[in-house]
C-alpha positions as a printed NumPy array, in Angstrom:
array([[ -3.162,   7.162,   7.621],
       [ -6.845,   6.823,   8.322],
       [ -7.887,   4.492,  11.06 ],
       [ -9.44 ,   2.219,   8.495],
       [ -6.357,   1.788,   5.811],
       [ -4.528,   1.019,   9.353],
       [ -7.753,  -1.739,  10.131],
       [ -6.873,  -3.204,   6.685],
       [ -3.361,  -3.449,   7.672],
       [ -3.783,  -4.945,  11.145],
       [ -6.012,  -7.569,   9.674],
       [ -3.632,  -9.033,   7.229],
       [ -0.926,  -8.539,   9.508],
       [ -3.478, -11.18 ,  11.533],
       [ -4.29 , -13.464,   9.496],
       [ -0.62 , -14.178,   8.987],
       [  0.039, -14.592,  12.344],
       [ -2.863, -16.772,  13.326],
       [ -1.503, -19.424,  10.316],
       [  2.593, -18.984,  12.061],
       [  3.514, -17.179,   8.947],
       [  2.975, -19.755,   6.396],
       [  0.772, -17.189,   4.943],
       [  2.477, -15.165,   2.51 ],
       [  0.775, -11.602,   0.847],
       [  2.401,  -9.115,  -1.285],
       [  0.588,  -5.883,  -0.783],
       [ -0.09 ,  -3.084,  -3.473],
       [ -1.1  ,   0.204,  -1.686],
       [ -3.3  ,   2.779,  -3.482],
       [ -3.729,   6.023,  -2.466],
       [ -0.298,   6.817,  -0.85 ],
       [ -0.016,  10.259,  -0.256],
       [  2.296,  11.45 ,   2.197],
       [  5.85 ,  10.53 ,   3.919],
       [  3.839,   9.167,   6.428],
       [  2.201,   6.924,   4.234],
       [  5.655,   5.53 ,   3.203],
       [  7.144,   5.276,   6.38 ],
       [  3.99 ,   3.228,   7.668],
       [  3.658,   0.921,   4.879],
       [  7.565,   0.585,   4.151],
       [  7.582,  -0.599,   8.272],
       [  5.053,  -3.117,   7.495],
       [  6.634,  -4.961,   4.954],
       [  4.478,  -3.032,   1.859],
       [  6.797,  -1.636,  -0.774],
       [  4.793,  -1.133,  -3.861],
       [  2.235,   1.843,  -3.965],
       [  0.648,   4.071,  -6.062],
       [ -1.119,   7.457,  -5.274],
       [ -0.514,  11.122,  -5.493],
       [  2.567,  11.019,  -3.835],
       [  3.849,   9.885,  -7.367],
       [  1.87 ,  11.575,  -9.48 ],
       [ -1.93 ,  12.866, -10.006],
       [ -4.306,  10.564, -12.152],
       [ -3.248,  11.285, -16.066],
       [ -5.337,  10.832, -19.071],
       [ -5.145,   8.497, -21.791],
       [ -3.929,  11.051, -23.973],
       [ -0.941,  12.02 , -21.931],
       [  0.575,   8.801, -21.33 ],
       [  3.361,   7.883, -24.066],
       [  3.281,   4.49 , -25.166],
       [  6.259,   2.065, -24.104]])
């Protein structure tokens, strides 16, 4: 991860801790692309992402409807 997705992290991680955990996110990462994205995030408590470790960006046209 890049120093300043790890920034982001740290500062949430902060703001948390500075109101004794009574703070309470539920973080949505974009642009996971590696293991090592996974393992980071997964460690701090993220566990929803989205990127091109899934899958590239798709068109309209190739998405099926539900």
């Amino acid at each position: 991860m890049d120093h300043t997705s790890k920034d982001v992290v740290h500062v949430l991680e902060s703001l948390q801790s500075q109101q004794g955990g009574a703070v309470s996110f539920k973080l949505s990462a974009e642009g996971v692309e590696t293991d090592e994205h996974i393992a980071y995030l997964s460690n701090k408590g993220c566990y929803e992402y989205k990127g091109y470790y899934y899958s590239k960006p798709l068109s309209v046209k190739s998405v099926q409807p539900c």
